[in-house]
C-alpha positions in Angstrom: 102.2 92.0 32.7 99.5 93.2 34.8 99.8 95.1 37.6 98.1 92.8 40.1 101.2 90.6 38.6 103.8 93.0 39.0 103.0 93.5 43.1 102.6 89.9 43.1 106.0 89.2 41.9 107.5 92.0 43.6 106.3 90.4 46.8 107.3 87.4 46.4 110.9 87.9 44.9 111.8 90.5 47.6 114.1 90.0 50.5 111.8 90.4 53.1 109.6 87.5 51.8 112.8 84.9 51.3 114.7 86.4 53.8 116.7 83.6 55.4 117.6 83.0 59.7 121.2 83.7 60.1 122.8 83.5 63.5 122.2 86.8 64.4 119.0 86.8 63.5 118.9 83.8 66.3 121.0 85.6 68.3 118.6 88.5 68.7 115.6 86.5 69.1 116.5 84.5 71.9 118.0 87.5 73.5 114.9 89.5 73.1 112.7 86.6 74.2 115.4 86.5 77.5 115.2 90.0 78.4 111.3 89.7 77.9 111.0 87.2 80.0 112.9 88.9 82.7 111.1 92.2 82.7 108.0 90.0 82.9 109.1 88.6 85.7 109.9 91.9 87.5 106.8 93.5 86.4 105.0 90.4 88.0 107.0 91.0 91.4 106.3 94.9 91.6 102.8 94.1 90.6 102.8 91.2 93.6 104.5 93.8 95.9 102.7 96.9 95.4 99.5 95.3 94.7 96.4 97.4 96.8 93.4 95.6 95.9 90.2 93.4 97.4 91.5 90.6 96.2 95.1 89.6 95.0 94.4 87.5 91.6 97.6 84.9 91.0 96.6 83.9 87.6 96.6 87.6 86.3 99.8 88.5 88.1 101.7 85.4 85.8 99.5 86.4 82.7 101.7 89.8 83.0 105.0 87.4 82.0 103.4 85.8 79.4 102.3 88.9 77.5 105.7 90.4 77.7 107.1 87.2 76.3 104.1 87.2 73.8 104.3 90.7 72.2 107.6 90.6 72.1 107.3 87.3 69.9 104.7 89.1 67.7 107.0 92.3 67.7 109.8 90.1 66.5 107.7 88.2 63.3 106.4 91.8 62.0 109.5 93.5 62.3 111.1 90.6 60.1 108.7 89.5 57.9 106.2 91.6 55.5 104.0 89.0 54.5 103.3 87.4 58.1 103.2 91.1 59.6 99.7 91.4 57.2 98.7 88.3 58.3 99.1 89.2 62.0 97.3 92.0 61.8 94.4 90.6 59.6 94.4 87.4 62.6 94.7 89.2 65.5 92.3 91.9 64.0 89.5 89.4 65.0 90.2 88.5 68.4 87.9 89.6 71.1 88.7 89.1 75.1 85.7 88.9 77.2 87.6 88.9 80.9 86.7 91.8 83.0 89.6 93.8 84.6 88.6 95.0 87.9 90.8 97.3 89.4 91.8 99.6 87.6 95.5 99.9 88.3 95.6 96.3 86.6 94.9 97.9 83.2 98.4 99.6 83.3 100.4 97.0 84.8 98.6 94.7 81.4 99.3 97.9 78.9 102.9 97.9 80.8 103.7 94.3 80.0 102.7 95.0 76.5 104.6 98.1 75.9 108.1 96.7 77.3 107.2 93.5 75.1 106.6 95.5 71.9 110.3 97.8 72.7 112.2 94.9 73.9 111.1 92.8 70.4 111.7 95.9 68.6 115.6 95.8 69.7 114.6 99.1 71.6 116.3 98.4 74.6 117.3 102.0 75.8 113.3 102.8 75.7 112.5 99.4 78.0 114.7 100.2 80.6 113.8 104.0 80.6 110.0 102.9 80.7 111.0 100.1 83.5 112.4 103.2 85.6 109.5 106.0 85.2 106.7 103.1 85.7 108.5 102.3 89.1 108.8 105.9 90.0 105.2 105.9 89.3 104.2 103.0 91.3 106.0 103.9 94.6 105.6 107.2 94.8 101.7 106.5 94.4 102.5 104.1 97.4 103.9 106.7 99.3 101.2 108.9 98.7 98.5 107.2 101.1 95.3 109.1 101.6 94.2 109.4 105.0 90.8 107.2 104.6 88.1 108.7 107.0 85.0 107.0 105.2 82.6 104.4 106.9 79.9 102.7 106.1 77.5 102.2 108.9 74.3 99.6 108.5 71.7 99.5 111.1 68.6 97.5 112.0 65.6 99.3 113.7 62.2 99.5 113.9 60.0 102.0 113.8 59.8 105.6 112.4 60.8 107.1 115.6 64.2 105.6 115.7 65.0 106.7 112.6 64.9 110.4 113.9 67.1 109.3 117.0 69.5 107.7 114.4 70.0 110.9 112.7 69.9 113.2 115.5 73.2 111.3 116.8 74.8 111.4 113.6 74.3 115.2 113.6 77.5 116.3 114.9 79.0 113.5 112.2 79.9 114.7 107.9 77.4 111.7 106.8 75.1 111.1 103.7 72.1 108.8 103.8 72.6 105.9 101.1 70.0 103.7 100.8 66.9 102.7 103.2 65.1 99.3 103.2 61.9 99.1 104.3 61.1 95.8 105.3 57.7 94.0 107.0 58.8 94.2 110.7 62.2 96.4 110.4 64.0 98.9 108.4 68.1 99.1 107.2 69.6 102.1 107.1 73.1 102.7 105.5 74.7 105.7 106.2 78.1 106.9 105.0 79.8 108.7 107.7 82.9 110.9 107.5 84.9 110.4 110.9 88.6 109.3 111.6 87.5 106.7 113.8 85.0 104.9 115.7 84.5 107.2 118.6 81.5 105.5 120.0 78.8 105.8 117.9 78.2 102.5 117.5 77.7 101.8 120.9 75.6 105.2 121.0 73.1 103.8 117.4 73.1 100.4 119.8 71.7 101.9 122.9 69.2 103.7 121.0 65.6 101.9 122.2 64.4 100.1 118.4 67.4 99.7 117.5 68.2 95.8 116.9 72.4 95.8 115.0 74.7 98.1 114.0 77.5 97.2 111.5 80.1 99.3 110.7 82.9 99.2 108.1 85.4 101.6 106.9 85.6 101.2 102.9 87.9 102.5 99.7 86.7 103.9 96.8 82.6 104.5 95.8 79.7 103.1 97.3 77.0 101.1 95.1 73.9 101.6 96.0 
């Protein structure tokens, strides 16, 4: 007998390959599935609660159940089986996800769902509910901790080279970086980022200036893109 036969038999004739469903075997796999579902669910609310982005995304906040519910199924066939757990690797070793994750904070709430779905189908249930507790520990103490935002964004409309000068001379007084400038055929935009912890008038100052046609200004988190 070869030895290609011999791994081949021994394969096939062990315990892991035949091994049979007995009720406990049920037992644990719909209460793994439960309890996935159920941290899925919570991680979905915290996420929906504590959520601090441009816009709140529905259909990413369920996906965070159903890949829970989903690793934890995965978890449960490799940990049982030898021969699927190749084949599970090998299958899921050629999928590629295109969808682009926007903020940030949503990669760990995804890796999150993952994690608790993986120690949850793993029987590991001591670990889920100690990861459960330091991830919300995380999250609201990073809610309590609230920056004071002072950053604006200030856009303005003018025309002629002059004004420009009057612009700046006003903002003077002001922390503020020059961003981008737009020359057009009749006018020129001007964005500014200013430093300030609130509007104290100098948009109504910018306004008055003589050339000067709109000001916008907006207060913004995180970088600007220009």
């Amino acid at each position: 007998m070869s030895v290609k036969d011999m791994i081949k038999k021994s394969v096939l004739e062990s315990a892991m390959y035949n091994q049979s469903l007995t009720s406990g075997t049920y037992v644990t796999i719909v209460v793994d599935m439960i309890i996935a579902l159920i941290i899925g669910y919570i991680i979905y609310r915290i996420y929906k609660r504590f959520f601090t982005g441009v816009v709140y995304s529905r259909t990413f906040a369920v996906t965070l159940i159903g890949m829970c519910a989903l690793t934890c199924m995965v978890t449960l066939a490799i940990s049982t089986n030898i021969v699927i757990s190749l084949g599970m690797v090998g299958a899921l070793s050629i999928v590629r996800y295109r969808t682009a994750i926007k903020e940030p904070l949503d990669i760990m709430y995804l890796f999150w769902a993952i994690t608790e779905g993986i120690t949850i189908g793993a029987s590991m249930y001591i670990l889920a509910a100690v990861g459960m507790l330091v991830m919300l520990v995380i999250i609201i103490g990073m809610s309590r901790m609230k920056e004071k935002n002072n950053a604006y964004v200030m856009v303005v409309h003018f025309n002629g080279d002059s004004v420009r000068e009057s612009i700046l001379n006003e903002l003077s007084s002001y922390v503020h970086a020059v961003k981008s400038t737009i020359e057009r055929d009749d006018s020129t935009e001007l964005t500014v980022q200013i430093d300030m912890k609130k509007d104290d008038g100098l948009t109504a100052k910018i306004k008055a200036l003589k050339g000067v046609s709109d000001v916008t200004m907006v207060q913004y988190n995180g970088d600007y893109h220009g």
